[in-house]
DRENGU-465210 format. One record per residue (C-alpha): residue number from 1; residue in one letter; x, y, z. Coordinates in steps of 0.25 Angstrom, whole numbers, padded with zeros to 4 digits. Layout:
N
   k r     u     v     w
 NUM a     X     Y     Z
...
***
This chain:
349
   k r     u     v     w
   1 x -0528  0004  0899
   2 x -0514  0004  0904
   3 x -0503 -0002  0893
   4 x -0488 -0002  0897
   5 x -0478  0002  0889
   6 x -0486  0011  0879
   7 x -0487  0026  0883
   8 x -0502  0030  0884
   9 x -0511  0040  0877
  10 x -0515  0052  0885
  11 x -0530  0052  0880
  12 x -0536  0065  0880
  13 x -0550  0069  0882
  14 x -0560  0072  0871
  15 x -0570  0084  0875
  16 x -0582  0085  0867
  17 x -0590  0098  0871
  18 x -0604  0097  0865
  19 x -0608  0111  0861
  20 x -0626  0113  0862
  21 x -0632  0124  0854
  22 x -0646  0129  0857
  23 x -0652  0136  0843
  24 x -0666  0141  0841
  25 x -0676  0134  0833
  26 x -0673  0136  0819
  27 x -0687  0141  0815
  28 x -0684  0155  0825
  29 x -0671  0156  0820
  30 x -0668  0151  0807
  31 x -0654  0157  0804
  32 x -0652  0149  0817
  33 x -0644  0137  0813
  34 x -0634  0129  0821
  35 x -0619  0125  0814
  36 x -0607  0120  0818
  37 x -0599  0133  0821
  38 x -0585  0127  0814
  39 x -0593  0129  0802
  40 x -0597  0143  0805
  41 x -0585  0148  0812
  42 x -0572  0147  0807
  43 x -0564  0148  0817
  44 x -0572  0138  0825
  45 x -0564  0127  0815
  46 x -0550  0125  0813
  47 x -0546  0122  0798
  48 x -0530  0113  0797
  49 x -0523  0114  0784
  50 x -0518  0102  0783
  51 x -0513  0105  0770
  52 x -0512  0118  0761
  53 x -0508  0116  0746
  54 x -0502  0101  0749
  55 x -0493  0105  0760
  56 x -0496  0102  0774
  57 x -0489  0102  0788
  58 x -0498  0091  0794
  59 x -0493  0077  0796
  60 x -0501  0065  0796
  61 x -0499  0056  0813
  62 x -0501  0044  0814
  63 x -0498  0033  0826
  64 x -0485  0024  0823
  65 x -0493  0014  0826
  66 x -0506  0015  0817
  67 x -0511  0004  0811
  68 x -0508  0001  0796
  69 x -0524  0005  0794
  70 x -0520  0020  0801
  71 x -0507  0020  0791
  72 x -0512  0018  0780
  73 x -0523  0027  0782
  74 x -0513  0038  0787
  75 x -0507  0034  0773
  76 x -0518  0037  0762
  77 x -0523  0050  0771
  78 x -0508  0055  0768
  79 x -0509  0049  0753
  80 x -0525  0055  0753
  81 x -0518  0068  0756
  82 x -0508  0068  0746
  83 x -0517  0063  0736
  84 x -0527  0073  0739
  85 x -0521  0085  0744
  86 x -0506  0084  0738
  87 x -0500  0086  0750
  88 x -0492  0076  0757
  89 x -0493  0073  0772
  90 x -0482  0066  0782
  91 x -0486  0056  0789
  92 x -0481  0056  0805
  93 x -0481  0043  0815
  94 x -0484  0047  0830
  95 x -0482  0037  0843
  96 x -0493  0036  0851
  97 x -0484  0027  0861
  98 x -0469  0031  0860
  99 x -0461  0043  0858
 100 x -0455  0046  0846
 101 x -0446  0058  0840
 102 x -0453  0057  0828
 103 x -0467  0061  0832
 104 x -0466  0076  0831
 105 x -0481  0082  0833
 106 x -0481  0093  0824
 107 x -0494  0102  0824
 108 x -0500  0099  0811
 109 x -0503  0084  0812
 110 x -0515  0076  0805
 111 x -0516  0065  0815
 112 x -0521  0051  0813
 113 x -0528  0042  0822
 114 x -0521  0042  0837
 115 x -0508  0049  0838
 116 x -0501  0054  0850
 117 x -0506  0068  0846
 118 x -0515  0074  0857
 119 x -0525  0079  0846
 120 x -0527  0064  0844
 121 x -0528  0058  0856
 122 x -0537  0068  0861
 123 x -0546  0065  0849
 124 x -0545  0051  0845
 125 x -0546  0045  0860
 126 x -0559  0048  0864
 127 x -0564  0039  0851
 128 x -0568  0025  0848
 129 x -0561  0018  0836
 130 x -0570  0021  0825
 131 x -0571  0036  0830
 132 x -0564  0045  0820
 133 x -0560  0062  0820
 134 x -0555  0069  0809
 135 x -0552  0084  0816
 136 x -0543  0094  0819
 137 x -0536  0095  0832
 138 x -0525  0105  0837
 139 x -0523  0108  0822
 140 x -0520  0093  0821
 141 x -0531  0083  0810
 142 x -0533  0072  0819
 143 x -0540  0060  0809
 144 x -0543  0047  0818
 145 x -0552  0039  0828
 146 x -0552  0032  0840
 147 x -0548  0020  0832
 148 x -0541  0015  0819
 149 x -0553  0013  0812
 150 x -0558  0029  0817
 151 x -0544  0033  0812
 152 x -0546  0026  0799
 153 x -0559  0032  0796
 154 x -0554  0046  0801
 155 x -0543  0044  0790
 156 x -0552  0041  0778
 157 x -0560  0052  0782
 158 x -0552  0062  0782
 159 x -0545  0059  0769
 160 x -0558  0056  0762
 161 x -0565  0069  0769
 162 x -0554  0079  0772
 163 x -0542  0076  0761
 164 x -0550  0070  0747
 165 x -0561  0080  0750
 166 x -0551  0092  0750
 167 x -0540  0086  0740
 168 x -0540  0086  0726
 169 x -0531  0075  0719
 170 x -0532  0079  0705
 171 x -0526  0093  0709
 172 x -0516  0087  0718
 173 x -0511  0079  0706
 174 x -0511  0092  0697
 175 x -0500  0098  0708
 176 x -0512  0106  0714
 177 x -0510  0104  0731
 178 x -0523  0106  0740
 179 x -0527  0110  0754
 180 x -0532  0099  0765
 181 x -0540  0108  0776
 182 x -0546  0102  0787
 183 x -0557  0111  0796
 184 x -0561  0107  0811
 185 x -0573  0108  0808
 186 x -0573  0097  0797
 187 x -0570  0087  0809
 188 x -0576  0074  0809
 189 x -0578  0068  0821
 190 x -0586  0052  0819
 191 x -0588  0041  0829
 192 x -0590  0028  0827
 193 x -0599  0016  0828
 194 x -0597  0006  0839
 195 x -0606 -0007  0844
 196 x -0603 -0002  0859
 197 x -0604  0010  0866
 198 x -0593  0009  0876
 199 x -0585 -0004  0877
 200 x -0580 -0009  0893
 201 x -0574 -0023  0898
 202 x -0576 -0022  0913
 203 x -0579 -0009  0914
 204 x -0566 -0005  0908
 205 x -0568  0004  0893
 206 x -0564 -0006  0884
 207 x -0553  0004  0877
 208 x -0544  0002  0889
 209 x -0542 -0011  0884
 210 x -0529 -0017  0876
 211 x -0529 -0029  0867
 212 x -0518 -0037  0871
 213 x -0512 -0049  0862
 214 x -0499 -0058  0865
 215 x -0487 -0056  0860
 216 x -0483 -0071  0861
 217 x -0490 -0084  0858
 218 x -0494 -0091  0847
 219 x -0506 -0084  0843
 220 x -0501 -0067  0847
 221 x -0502 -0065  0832
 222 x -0518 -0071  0833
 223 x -0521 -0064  0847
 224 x -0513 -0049  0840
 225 x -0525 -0053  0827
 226 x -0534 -0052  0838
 227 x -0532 -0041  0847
 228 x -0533 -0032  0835
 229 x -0545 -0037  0829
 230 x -0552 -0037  0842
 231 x -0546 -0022  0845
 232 x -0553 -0019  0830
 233 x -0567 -0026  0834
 234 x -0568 -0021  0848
 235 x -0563 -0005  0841
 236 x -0574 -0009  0831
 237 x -0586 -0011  0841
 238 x -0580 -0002  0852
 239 x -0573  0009  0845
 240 x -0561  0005  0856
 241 x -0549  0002  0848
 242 x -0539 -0006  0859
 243 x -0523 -0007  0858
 244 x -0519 -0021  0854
 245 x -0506 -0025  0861
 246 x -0496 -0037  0862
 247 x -0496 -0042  0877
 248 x -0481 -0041  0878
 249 x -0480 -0027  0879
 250 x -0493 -0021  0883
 251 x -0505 -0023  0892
 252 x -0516 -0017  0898
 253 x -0526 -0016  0910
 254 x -0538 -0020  0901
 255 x -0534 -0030  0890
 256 x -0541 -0039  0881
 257 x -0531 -0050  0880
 258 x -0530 -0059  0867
 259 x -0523 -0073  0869
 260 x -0514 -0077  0878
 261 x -0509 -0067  0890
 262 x -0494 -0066  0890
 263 x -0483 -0053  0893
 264 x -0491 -0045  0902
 265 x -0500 -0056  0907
 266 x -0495 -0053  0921
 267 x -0500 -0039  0920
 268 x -0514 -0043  0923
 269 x -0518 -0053  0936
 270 x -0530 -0060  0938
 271 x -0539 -0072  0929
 272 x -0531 -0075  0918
 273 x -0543 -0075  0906
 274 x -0533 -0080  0894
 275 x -0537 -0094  0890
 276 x -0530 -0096  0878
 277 x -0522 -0108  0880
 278 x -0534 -0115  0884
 279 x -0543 -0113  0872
 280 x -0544 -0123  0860
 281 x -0541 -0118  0848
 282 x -0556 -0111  0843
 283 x -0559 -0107  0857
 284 x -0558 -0093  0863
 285 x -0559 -0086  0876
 286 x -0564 -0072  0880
 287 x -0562 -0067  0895
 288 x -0562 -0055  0904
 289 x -0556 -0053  0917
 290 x -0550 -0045  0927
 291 x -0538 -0043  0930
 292 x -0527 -0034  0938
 293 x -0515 -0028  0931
 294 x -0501 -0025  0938
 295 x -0492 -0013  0934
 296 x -0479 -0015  0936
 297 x -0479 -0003  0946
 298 x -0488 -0013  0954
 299 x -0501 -0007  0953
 300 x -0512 -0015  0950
 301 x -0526 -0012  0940
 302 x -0538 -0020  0936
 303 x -0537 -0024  0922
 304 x -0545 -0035  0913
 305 x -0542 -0044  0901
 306 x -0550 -0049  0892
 307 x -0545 -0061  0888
 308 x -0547 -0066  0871
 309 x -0541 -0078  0870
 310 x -0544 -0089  0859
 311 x -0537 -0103  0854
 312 x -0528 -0104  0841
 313 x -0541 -0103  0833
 314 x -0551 -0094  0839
 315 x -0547 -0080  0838
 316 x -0558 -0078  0829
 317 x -0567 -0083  0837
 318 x -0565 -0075  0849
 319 x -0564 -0063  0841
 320 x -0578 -0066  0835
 321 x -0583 -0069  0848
 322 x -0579 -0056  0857
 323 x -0584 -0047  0843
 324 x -0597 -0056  0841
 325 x -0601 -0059  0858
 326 x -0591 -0050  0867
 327 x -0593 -0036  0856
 328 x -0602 -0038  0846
 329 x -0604 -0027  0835
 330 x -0617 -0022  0839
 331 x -0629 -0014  0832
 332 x -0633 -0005  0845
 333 x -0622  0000  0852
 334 x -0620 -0003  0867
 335 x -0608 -0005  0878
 336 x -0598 -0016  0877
 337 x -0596 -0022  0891
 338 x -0587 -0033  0899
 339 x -0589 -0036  0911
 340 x -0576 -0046  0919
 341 x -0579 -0060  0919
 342 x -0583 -0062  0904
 343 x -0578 -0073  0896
 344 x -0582 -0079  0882
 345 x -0575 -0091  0875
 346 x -0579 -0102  0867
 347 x -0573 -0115  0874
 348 x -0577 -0128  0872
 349 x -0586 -0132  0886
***
């Protein structure tokens, strides 16, 4: 997915080697026994004091642009930590899409959710929403998922595992500061559950999409309600949390366009799918096409746009109708397609 005017990730790769052990038969050896060998071997984990006796030189990161969820959960970890270990931690904004003189990366960081830190983009991008890691990485803590609510859980976790388990408020109320460790070989690593195994719209992986909304017209603040509640449905059942952005300032290959097109509507040539100012007011529209995109240097790439568009009085309903027959919550989990060509509404005949 191409956006303009918004500098991109470099995503690294995450390698998992798998490690196979051959052991004999337990009853021809009996002080044979497999273990994890972080457990065994101490150098084999890497132990971060976060903080010795309350003090500490680690600093809580965060994106600028968090959600308030993110925020105030960054919030009560550093109030958790105070609280519990009597030490008191600074919290940092980073920028994901900008430079900034502010957004010195020091060596001891506790970072939260996406940053713009290699150790987590390498770790976090690999993952689906609801995907979460608390670990060490380059003598860095990285706490978050592929998604807000990965990241949210991570957080919690880690407070309710890692700082409450280790702290002692009664002696940091008496004056008595305490130690928060954390040992590599701790790590949690969880995945989450999903209703499909992959997620595709013409053969295109779903998370190269953008949620686009208008910026102007007389329902921007309805079609803005919508994208981001479709962006937390489709993360929910697909574990692919996609960008919502106003049309006036961004735009994509692959969209999922909600109302009426408008700013970069010319970007994209080819069957105009939006049917807005046709519908009565509880009526709603949901079509696929194709399309071709221009760059302003000329060059031309296939696209597509889903097109979400509904009367005054039917957002709602076209939301119940791509969550209940377009992505339904499912029992057995199983791969989420869309081929060109398909189109759902429920106008009048």
């Amino acid at each position: 997915m191409k956006l303009t005017r918004i500098l991109s990730l470099l995503l690294a790769l995450l390698t998992v080697a798998s490690l196979l052990c051959a052991c004999k038969p337990a009853e021809e050896n009996p002080d044979d026994t497999t273990t994890d060998p972080a457990t065994t071997d101490p150098a084999a984990a890497t132990s971060l004091s976060l903080i010795v006796n309350g003090e500490t030189d680690y600093v809580i990161v965060r994106d600028y642009q968090a959600n308030e969820a993110i925020i105030s959960a960054v919030q009560e970890l550093a109030k958790s930590i105070q609280n519990n270990i009597g030490a008191t931690v600074t919290i940092k904004e980073c920028f994901n899409n900008r430079e900034e003189e502010s957004d010195v990366v020091s060596a001891k960081e506790i970072l939260i959710g996406m940053t713009n830190r290699e150790e987590s983009i390498s770790t976090l991008s690999p993952m689906r929403s609801k995907d979460y890691t608390i670990c060490e990485k380059n003598g860095k803590m990285v706490i978050g998922g592929g998604g807000d609510d990965g990241t949210l859980t991570a957080i919690t976790r880690f407070i309710n595992d890692f700082v409450v388990e280790q702290g002692n408020p009664f002696a940091v109320k008496q004056g008595s500061k305490q130690n928060l460790i954390f040992s590599s070989d701790k790590a949690v690593n969880e995945a989450g559950s999903y209703s499909y195994t992959s997620a595709h719209i013409m053969g295109v992986a779903l998370n190269n999409f953008g949620i686009i909304y208008p910026k102007n017209g007389s329902n921007s603040e309805t079609c803005k309600t919508l994208a981001n509640e479709l962006s937390a449905y489709i993360s929910a059942q697909t574990g692919y949390q996609l960008p919502t952005m106003i049309d006036a300032t961004n735009w994509c290959d692959y969209e999922i366009r909600i109302g009426e097109a408008s700013g970069n509507a010319d970007k994209h040539t080819g069957e105009n799918g939006c049917t807005c100012r046709t519908l009565a007011s509880n009526e709603y529209s949901i079509k696929l096409v194709k399309t071709t995109v221009t760059y302003e240097d000329g060059s031309t790439h296939n696209g597509a746009r889903l097109y979400i568009c509904f009367g005054s009085n039917a957002k709602d309903a076209a939301l119940e109708a791509f969550s209940t027959q377009i992505m339904p919550i499912l029992k057995e989990q199983t791969a989420f397609t869309m081929d060109e060509g398909f189109e759902l509404n429920n106008r009048a005949q």
